[in-house]
C-alpha positions as CSV (number, residue, x, y, z in Angstrom):
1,X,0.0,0.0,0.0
2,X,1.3,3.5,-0.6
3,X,3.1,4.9,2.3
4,X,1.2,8.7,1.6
5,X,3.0,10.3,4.9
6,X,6.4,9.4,3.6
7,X,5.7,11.6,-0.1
8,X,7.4,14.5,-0.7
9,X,6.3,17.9,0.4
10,X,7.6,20.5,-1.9
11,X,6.8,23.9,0.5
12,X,10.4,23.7,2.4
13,X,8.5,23.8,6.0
14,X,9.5,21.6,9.0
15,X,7.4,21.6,11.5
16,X,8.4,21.5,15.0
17,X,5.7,19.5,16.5
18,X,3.3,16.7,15.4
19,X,1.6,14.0,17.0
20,X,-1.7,13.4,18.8
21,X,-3.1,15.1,22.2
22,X,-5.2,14.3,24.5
23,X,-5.0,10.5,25.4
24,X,-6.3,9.2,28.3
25,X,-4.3,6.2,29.9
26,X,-3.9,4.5,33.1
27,X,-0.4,5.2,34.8
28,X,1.9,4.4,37.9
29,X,3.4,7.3,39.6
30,X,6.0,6.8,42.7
31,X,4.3,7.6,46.1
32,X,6.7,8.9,48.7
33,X,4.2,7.2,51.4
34,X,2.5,4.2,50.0
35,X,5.3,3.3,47.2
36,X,3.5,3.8,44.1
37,X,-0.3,5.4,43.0
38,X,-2.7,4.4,40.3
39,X,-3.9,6.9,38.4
40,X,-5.3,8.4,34.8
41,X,-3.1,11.0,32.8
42,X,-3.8,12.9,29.7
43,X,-0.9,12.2,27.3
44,X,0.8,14.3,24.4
45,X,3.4,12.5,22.1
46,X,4.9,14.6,19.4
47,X,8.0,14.2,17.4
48,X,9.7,16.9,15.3
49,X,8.9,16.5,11.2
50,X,11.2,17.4,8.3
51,X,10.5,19.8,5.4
52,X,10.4,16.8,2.7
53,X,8.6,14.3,4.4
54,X,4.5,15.2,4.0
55,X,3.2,13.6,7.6
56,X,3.8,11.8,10.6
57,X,2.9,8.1,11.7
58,X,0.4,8.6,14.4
59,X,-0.6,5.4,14.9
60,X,3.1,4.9,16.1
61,X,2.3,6.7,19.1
62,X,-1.0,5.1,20.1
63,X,0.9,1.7,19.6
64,X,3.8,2.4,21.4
65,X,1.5,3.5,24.9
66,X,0.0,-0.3,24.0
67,X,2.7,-2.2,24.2
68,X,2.9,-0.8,27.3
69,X,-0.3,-0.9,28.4
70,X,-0.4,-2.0,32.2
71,X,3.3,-0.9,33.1
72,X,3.3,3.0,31.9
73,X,5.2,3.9,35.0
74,X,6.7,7.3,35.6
75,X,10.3,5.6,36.3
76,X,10.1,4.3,32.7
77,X,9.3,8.0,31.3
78,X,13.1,8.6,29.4
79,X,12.5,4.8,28.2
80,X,9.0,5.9,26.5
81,X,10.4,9.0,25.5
82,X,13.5,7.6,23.9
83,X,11.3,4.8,22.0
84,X,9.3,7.9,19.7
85,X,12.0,9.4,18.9
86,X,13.2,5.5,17.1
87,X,9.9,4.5,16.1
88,X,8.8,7.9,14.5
89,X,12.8,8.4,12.7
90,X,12.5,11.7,14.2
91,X,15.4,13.8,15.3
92,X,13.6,14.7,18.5
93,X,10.9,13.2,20.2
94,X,8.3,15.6,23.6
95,X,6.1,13.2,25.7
96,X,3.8,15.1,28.3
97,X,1.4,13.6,30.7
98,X,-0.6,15.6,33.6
99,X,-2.4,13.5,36.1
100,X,-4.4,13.9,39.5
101,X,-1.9,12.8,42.2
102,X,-3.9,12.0,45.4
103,X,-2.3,12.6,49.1
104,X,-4.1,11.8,52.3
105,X,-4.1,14.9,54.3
106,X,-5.0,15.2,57.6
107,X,-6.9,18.3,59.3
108,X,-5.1,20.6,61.0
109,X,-6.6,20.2,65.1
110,X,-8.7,17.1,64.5
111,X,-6.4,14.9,62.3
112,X,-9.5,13.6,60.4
113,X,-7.6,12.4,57.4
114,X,-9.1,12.9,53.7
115,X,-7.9,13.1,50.2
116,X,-6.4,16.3,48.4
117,X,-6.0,15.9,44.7
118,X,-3.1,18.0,43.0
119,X,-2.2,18.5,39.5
120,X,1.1,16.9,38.2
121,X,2.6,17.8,34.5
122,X,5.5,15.4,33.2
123,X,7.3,16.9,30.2
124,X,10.5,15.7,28.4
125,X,12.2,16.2,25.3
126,X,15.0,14.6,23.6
127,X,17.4,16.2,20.5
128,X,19.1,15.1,17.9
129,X,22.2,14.8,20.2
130,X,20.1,12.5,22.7
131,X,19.8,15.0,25.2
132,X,17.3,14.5,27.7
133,X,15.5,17.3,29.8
134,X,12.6,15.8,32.1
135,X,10.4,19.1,33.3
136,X,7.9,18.5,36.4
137,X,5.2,20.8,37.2
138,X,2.5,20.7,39.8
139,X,-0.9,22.4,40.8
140,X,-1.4,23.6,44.0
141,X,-4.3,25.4,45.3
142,X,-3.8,28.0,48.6
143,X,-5.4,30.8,50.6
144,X,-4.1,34.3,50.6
145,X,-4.7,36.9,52.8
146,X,-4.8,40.7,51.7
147,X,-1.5,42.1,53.6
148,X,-3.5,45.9,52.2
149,X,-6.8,44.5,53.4
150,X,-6.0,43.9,56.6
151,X,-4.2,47.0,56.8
152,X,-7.1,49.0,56.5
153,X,-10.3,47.4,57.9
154,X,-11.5,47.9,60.5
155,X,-13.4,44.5,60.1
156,X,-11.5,41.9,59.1
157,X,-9.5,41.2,55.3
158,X,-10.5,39.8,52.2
159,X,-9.4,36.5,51.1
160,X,-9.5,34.3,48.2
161,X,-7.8,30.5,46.9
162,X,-4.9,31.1,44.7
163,X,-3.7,28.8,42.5
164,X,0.3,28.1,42.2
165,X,2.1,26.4,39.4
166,X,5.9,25.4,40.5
167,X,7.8,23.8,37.3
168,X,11.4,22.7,37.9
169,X,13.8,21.2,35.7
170,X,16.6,19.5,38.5
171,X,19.5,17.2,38.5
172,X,18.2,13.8,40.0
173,X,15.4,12.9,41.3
174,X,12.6,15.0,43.5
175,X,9.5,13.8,45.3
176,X,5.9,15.3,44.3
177,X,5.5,15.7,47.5
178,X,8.2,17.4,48.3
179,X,7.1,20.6,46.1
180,X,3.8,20.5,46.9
181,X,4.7,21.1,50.3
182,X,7.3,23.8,49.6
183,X,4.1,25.4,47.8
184,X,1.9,25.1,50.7
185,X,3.8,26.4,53.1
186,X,4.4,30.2,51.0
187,X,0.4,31.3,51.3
188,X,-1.3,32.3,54.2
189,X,-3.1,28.8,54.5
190,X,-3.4,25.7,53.5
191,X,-6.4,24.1,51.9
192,X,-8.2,20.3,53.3
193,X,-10.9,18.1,52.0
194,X,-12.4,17.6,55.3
195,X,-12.7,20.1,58.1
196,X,-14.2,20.1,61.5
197,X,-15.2,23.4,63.5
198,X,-11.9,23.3,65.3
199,X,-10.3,23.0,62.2
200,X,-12.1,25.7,60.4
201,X,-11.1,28.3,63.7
202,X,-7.5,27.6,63.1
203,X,-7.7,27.8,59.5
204,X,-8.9,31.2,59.4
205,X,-6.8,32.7,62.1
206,X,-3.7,31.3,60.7
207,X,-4.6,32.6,57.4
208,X,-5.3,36.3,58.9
209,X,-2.0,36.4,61.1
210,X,0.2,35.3,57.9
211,X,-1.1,37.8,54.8
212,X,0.0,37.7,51.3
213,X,0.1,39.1,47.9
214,X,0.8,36.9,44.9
215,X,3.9,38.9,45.5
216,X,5.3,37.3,48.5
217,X,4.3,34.0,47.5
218,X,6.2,33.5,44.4
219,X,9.2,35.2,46.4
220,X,9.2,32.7,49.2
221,X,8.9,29.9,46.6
222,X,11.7,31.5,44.2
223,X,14.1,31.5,47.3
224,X,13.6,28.0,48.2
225,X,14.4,27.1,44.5
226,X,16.9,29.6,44.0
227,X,18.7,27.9,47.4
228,X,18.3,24.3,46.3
229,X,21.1,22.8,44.5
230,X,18.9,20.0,42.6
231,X,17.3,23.0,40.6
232,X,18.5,23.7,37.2
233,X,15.8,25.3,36.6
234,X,12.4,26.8,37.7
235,X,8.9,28.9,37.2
236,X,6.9,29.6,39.8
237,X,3.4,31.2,38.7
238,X,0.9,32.7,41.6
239,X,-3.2,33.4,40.5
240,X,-5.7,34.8,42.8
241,X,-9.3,34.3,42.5
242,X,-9.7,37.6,44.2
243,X,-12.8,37.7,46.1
244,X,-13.5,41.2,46.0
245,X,-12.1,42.5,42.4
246,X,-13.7,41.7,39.1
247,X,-10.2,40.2,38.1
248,X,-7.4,38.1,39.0
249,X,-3.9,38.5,40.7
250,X,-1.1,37.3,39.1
251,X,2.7,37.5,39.7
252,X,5.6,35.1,37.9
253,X,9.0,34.2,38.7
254,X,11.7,32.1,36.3
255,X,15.0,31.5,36.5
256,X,18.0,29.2,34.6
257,X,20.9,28.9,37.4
258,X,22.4,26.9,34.6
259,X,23.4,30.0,32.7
């Protein structure tokens, strides 16, 4: 049969990504607590495509998660990654995959234990040199405190949940959990699944004793990163849901200590 993706294309334009989004698969991801975590990710797989070649393979990419299927484990990403790139001919290969990671969190006075869902963002890339560069994000919602709010009023501050996005590129390797928690600890508060009365009183007054813009959270996160010798890399992004402003606060941070 004729082989149409492998025809000429006579416009003289590469193109720098192609491949298919937005497949759902079960994974295994490492879980600092329990050992490992079951879970579904949304997976991207492109490869890079040369000016005479008309189209990809895409049903390479599809077949290469199902010879997989049942042992797609985040400790076998570089293998996956590596195995596009060869399949597809390509000179470079991205895989991404963002998943729901689950940690059982318990309430702050009570200790009632429940489930807090976070999002998680794999991303790697390989060259024509076989250079690797695995990127990990994660999704972690806060509460922040209006430092200028609570200035003024007479009457309490306003607050709102902020969303954070901490990426890192690092030299080996670094717990989930690990950055979440460096997260959590730059807003005012935390946020739980499940919360008692007790809970809910020490929630709020820790929040209004420890205020903060977008500002100072990205800051505090920047200089954890900026300290830690496993980062090559990082971007910390702060968004407010502001509760009293038709719009959202936002401040960013990013940084290459490898220049």
């Amino acid at each position: 049969m004729i082989d149409v993706q492998q025809m000429p294309d006579e416009r003289e334009m590469p193109i720098d990504k192609v491949g298919v989004k937005g497949l759902r698969y079960p994974i295994t991801v490492l879980d600092r607590d329990s050992g490992e975590q079951q879970t579904i990710a949304n997976i991207n797989m492109y490869v890079n495509l040369p000016h005479h070649y008309k189209g990809t393979h895409m049903s390479r990419f599809v077949e290469i998660l199902n010879e997989h299927h049942g042992s797609i484990d985040t400790r076998k990403f570089d293998k996956i990654l590596c195995e596009v790139k060869k399949r597809l001919d390509a000179e470079s290969a991205h895989v991404e995959m963002t998943f729901p990671y689950f940690i059982k969190k318990p309430a702050p006075i009570s200790r009632i234990e429940a489930l807090v869902d976070y999002d998680v963002t794999l991303k790697g890339s390989v060259n024509e040199k076989n250079e690797k560069n695995l990127y990990m994000s994660v999704k972690v919602p806060i509460t922040t405190v209006c430092p200028c709010s609570k200035e003024i009023s007479d009457r309490g501050a306003h607050n709102q949940r902020g969303w954070v996005t901490l990426s890192v590129l690092t030299k080996k390797f670094v717990w989930v959990e690990s950055l979440i928690q460096q997260v959590e600890a730059s807003g005012s508060g935390e946020l739980y699944s499940l919360l008692k009365r007790e809970d809910e009183k020490y929630c709020t007054e820790t929040a209004y004793d420890n205020p903060r813009f977008v500002e100072d959270v990205v800051r505090e996160i920047g200089s954890a990163m900026r300290d830690d010798e496993n980062i090559l890399w990082f971007k910390v992004e702060s968004e407010n849901m502001e509760s009293i402003h038709n719009h959202n606060a936002y401040a960013c941070i990013e940084m290459d200590k490898r220049k």
